[in-house]
ROTI-57295 format. One line per field, with one value per residue: x, z negated, y of N, C-alpha, C, O in turn; residue number from 1. Coordinates in Angstrom, 3 decimals, padded with zeros to 6 digits. Layout:
n.px <- [X_...] $
n.pz <- [Z_...] $
n.py <- [Y_...] $
ca.px <- [X_...] $
ca.pz <- [Z_...] $
ca.py <- [Y_...] $
c.px <- [X_...] $
c.pz <- [Z_...] $
c.py <- [Y_...] $
o.px <- [X_...] $
o.pz <- [Z_...] $
o.py <- [Y_...] $
mipa <- [NUM_...] $
END
This chain:
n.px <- [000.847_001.056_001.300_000.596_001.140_-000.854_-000.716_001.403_003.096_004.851_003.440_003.067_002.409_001.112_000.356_-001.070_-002.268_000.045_002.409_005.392_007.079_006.519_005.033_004.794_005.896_004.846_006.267_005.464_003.966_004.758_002.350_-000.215_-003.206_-006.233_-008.937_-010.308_-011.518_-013.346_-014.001_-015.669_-016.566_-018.035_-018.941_-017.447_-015.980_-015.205_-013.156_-012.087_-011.919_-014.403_-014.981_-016.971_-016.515_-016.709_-016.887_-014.844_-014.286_-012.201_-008.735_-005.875_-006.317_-005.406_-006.506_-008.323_-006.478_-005.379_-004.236_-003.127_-003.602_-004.559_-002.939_-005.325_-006.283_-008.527_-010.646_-011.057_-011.214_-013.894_-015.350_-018.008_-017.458_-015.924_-016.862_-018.185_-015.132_-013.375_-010.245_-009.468_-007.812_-007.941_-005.381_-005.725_-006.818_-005.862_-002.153_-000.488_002.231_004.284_004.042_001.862_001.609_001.063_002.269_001.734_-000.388_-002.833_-003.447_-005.673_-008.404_-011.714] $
n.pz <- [000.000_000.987_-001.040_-000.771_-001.516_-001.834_-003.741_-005.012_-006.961_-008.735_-009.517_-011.979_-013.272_-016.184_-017.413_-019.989_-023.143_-024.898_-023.913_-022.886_-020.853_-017.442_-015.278_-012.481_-010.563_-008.348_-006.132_-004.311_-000.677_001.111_002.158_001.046_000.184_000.178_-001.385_000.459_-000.783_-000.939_-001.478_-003.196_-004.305_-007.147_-008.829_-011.575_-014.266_-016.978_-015.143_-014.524_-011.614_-010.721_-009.843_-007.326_-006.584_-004.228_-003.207_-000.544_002.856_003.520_003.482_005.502_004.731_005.572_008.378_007.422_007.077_007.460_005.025_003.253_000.615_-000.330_-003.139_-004.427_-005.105_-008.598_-007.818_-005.116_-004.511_-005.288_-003.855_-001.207_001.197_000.812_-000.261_001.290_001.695_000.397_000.216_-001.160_-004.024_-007.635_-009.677_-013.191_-016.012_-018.524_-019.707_-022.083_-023.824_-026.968_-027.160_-026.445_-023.261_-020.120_-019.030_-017.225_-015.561_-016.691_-015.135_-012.063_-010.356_-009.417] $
n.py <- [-001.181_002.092_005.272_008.210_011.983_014.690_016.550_019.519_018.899_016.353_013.133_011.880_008.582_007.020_003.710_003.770_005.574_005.351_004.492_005.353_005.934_006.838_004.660_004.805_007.552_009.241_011.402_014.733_014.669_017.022_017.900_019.885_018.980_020.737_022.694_025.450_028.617_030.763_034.478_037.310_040.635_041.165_042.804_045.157_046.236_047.988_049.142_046.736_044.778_042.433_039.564_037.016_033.867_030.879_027.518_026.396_025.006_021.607_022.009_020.434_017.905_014.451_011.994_009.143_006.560_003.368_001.250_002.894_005.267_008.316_011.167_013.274_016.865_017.240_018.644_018.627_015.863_016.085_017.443_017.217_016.118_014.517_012.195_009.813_008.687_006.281_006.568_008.077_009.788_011.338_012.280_010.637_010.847_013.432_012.921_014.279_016.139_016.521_019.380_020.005_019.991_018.907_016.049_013.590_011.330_009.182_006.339_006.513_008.239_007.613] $
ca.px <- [000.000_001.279_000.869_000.771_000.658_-001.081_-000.433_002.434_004.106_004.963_001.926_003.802_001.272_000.960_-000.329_-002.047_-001.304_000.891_003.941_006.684_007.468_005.842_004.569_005.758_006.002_005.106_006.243_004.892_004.836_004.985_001.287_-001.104_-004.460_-006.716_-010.040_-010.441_-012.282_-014.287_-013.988_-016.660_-016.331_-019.544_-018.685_-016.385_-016.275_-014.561_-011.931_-011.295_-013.059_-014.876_-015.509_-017.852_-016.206_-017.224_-015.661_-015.536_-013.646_-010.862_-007.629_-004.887_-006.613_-005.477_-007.995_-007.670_-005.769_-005.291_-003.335_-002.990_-004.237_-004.059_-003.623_-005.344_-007.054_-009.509_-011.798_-010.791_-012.036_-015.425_-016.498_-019.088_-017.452_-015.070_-017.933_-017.496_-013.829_-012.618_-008.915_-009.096_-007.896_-007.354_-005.317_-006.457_-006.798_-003.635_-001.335_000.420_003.538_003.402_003.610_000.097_001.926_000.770_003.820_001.645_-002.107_-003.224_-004.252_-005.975_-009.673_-011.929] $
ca.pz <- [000.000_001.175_-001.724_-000.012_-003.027_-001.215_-004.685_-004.857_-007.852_-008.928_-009.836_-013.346_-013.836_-017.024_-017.648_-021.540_-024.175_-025.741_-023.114_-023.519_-020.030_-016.944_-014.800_-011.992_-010.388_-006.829_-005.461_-003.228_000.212_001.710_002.494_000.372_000.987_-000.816_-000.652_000.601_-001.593_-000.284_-003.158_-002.932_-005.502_-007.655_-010.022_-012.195_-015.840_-017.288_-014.241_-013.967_-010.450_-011.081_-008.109_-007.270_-005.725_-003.948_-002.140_001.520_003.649_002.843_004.387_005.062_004.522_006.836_008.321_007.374_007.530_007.436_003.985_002.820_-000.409_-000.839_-004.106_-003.991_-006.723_-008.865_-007.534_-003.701_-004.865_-005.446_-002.443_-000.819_002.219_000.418_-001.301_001.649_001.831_-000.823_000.201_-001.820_-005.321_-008.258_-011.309_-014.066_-017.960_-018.525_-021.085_-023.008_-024.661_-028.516_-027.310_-025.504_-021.930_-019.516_-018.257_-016.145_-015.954_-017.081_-014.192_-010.918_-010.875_-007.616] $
ca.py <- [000.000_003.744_006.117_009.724_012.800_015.597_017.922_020.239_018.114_014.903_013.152_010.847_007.734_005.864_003.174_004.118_006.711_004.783_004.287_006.095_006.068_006.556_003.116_005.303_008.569_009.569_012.826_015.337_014.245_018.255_018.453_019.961_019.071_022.376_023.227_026.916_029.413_032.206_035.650_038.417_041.377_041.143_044.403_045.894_046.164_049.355_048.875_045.823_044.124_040.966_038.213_035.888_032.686_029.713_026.623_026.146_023.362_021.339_022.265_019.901_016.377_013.907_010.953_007.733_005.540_001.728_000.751_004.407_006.252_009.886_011.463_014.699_017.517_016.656_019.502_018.414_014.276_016.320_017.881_016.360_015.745_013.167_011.352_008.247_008.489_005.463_006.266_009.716_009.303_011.729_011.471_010.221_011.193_013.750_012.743_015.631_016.066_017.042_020.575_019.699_020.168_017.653_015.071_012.758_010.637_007.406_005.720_007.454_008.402_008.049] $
c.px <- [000.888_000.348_001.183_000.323_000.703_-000.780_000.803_003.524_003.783_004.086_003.224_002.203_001.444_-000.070_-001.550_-001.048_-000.587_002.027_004.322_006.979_006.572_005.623_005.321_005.330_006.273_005.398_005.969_005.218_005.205_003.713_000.527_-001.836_-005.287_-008.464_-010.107_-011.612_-012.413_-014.313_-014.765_-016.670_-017.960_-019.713_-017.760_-016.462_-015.054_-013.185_-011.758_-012.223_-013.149_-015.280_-016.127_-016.638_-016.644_-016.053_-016.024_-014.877_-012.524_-009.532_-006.331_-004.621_-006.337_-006.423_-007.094_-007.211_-005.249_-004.021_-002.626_-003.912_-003.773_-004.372_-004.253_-006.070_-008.214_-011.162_-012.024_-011.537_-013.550_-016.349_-016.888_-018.800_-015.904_-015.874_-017.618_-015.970_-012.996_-011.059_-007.948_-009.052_-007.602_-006.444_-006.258_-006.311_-005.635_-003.335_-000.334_001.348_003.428_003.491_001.923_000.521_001.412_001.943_003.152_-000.223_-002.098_-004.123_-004.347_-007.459_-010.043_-013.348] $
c.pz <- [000.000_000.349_-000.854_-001.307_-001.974_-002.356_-004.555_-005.789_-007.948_-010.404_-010.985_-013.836_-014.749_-016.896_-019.265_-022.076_-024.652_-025.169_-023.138_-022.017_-018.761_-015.771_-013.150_-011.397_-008.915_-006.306_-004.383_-001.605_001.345_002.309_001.347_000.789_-000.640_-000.469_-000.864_-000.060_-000.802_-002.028_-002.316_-004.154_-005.661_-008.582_-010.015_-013.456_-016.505_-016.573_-013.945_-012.960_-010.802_-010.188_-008.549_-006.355_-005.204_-002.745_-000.928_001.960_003.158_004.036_004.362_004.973_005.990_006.782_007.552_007.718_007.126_005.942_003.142_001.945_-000.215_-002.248_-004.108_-005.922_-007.382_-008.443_-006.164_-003.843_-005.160_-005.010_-001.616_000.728_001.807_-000.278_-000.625_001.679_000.235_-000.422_-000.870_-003.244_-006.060_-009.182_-012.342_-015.174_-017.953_-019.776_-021.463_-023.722_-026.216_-028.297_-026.488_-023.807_-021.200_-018.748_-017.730_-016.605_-016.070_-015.658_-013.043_-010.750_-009.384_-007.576] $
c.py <- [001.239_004.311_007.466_010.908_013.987_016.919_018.765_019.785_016.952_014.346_011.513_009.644_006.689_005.121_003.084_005.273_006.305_004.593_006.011_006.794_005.967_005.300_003.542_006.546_008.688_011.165_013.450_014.931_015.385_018.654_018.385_020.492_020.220_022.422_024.820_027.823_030.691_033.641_037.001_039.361_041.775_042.827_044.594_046.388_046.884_048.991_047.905_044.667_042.475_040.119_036.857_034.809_031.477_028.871_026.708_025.059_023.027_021.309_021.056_018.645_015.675_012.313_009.747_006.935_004.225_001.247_001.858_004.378_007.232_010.154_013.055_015.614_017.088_017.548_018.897_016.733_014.925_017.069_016.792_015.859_014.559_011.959_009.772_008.260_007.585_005.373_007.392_009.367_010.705_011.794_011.557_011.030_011.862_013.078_013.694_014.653_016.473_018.345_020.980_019.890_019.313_016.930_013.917_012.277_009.322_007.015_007.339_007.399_008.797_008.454] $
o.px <- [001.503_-000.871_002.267_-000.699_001.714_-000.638_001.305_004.693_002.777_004.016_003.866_001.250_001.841_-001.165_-002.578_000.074_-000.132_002.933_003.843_007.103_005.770_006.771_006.191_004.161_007.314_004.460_006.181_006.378_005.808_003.744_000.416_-001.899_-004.998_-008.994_-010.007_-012.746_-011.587_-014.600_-014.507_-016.811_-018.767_-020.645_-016.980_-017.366_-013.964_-012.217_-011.145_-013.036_-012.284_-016.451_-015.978_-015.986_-017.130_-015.130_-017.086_-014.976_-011.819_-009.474_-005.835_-003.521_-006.751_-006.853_-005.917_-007.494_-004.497_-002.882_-001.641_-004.943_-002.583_-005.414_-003.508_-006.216_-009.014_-012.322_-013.197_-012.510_-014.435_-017.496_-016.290_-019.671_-015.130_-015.361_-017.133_-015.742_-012.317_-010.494_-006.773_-009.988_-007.001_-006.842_-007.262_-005.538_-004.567_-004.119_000.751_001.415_002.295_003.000_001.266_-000.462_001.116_002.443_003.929_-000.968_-001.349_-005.244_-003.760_-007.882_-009.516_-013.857] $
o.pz <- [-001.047_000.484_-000.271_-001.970_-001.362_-001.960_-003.483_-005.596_-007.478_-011.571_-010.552_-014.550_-014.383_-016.454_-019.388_-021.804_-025.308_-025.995_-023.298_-021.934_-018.820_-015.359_-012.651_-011.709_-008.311_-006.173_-003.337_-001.201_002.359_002.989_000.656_001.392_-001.830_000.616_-001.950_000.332_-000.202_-003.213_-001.215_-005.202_-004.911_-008.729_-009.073_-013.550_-016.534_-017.228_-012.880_-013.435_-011.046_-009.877_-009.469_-005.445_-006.141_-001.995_-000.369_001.259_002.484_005.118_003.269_005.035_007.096_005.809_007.261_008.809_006.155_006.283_002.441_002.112_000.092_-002.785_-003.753_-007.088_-006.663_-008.676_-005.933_-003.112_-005.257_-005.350_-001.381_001.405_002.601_-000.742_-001.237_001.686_-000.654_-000.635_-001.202_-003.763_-005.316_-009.965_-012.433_-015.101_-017.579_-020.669_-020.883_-024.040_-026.607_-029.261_-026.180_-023.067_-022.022_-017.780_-017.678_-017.498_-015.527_-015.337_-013.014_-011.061_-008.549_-006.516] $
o.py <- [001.440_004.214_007.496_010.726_014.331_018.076_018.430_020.122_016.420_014.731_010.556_009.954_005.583_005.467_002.418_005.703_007.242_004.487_007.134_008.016_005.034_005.134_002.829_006.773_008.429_011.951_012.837_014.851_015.032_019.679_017.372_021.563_020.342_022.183_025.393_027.548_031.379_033.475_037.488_038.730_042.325_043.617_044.455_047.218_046.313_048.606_047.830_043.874_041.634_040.338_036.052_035.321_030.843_029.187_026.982_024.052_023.778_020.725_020.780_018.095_016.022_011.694_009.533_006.440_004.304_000.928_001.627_003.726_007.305_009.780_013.969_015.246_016.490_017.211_018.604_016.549_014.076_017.357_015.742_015.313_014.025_010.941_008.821_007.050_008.099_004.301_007.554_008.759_011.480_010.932_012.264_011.985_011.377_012.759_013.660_013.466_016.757_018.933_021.974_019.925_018.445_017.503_012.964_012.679_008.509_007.411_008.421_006.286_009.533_008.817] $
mipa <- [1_2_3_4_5_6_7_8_9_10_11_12_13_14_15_16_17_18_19_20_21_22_23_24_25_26_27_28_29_30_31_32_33_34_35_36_37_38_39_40_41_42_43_44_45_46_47_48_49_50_51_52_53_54_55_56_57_58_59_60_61_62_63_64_65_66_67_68_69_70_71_72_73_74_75_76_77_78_79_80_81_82_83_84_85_86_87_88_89_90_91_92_93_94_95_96_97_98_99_100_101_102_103_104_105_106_107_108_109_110] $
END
């Protein structure tokens, strides 16, 4: 199986909270797939301009393909035009550091 990591970093996957170490670690493969946001200025609140936003298409995704996963965002796994696509994965559960940082996910979430 071809892992492909459409994010901009290296996606660290444990297997539970409890390892130490991660199970393994795929890094970016230079495309990141995005979904494009639309921004409309709704007000302004003693100076400072306030925007409406909404999603629009996803940029970047490539089709499928035969023995391939992608890992992509977890917002990008939940537009509605990935709903049939079972090759689209997110990560999973983060797992923090004891300063609460995140250093990788348990598993991958589809």
């Amino acid at each position: 199986m071809k892992i492909v990591n459409l994010t901009p970093h290296d996606v660290n996957i444990f297997r539970s909270m409890e390892d130490i170490a991660p199970m393994m670690v795929i890094p970016p493969s230079g495309i990141v797939a995005r979904v494009s946001t639309v921004s409309e200025l709704y007000g302004e609140i003693d100076g400072i301009p306030i925007f409406s936003s909404s999603f629009g298409d996803i940029v970047d995704m490539p089709k499928q393909e035969s023995g391939t996963i992608y890992i992509v965002s977890a917002i990008l796994l939940e537009h509605k035009s990935m709903k049939n696509r079972m090759d689209v994965f997110a990560p999973g559960e983060l797992k923090r550091n004891e300063k609460g940082q995140p250093i990788g996910c348990i598993g991958l979430r589809c």
